[in-house]
C-alpha positions in Angstrom: -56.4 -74.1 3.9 -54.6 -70.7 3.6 -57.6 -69.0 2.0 -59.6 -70.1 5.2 -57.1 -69.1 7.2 -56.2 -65.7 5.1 -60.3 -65.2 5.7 -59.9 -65.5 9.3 -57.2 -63.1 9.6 -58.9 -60.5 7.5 -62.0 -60.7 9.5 -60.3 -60.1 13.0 -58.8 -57.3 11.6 -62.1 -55.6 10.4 -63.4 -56.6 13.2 -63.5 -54.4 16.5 -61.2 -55.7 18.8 -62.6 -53.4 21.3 -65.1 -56.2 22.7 -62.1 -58.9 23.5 -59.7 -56.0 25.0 -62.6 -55.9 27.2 -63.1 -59.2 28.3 -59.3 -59.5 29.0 -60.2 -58.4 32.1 -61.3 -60.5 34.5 -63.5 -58.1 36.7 -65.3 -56.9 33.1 -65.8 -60.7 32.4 -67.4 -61.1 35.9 -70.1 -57.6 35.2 -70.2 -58.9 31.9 -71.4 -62.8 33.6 -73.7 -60.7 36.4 -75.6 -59.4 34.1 -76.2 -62.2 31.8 -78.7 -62.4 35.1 -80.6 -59.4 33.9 -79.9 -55.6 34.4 -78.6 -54.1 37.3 -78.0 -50.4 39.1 -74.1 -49.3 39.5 -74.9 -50.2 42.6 -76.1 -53.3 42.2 -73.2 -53.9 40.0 -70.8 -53.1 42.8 -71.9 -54.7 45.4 -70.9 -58.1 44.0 -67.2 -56.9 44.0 -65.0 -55.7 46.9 -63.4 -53.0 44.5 -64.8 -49.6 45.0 -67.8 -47.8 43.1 -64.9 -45.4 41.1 -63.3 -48.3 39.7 -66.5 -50.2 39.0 -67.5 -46.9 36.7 -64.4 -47.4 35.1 -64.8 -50.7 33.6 -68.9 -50.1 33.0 -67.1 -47.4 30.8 -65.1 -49.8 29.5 -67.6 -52.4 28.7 -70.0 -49.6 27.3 -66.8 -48.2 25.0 -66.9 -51.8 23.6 -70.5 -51.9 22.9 -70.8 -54.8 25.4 -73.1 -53.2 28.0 -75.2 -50.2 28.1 -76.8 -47.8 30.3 -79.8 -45.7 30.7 -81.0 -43.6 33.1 -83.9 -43.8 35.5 -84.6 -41.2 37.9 -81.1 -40.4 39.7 -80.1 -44.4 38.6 -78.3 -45.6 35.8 -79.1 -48.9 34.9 -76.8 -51.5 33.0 -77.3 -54.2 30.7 -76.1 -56.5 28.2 -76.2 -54.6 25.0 -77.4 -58.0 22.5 -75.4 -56.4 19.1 -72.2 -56.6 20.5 -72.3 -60.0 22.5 -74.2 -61.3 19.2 -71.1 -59.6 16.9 -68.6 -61.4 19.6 -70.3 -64.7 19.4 -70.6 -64.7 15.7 -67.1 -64.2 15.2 -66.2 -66.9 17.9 -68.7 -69.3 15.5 -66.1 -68.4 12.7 -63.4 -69.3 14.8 -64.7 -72.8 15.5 -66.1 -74.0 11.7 -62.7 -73.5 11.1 -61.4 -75.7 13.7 -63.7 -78.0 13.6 -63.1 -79.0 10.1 -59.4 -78.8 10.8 -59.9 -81.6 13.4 -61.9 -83.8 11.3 -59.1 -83.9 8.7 -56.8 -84.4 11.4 -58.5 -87.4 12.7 -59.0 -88.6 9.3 -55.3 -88.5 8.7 -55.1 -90.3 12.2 -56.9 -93.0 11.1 -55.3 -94.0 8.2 
């Protein structure tokens, strides 16, 4: 049990925290959730919050930073979408997360049992 748990620990800190300082917040989680639709303009983006466009930029920026979302231009638009690495590298490490609880809850309800 302490290797497993010496493995997590190693691996969140090789891992890039960057992606869950990110999703702390909640209006990052929300652009993050709109575009799980598909991609969308700044614009677009903005429209489905009552924050301004500045502010908006500013946590596209952020999720970008994290390798969350990312951008490319067309014409005089930037366009944003979920970049699939870095949700993949987020989700992976989240699987990692719940082998180890999972088995820890199987021994606990083993000891329960008994």
């Amino acid at each position: 049990m302490k290797i497993s748990l010496y493995l997590i620990k190693y691996k969140l800190h090789i891992f890039d925290m960057d992606s869950f300082v990110a999703l702390a917040d909640p209006t990052r989680r929300r652009i993050v959730e709109t575009l799980a639709d598909g991609p969308l303009s700044s614009g677009e983006i903005a429209s489905h919050f009552t924050i301004s466009a500045p502010a908006i930029s500013q946590h596209l920026k952020a999720l970008r930073d994290a390798r969350l979302v990312r951008v490319q231009a067309k014409a005089q638009r930037r366009i944003y979408e979920l970049d699939a690495e870095g949700v993949d590298a987020v989700a992976r490490w989240v699987n990692e997360v719940r082998r180890f609880w999972a088995g820890r809850f199987d021994t606990l309800e083993r000891e329960l049992r008994t």
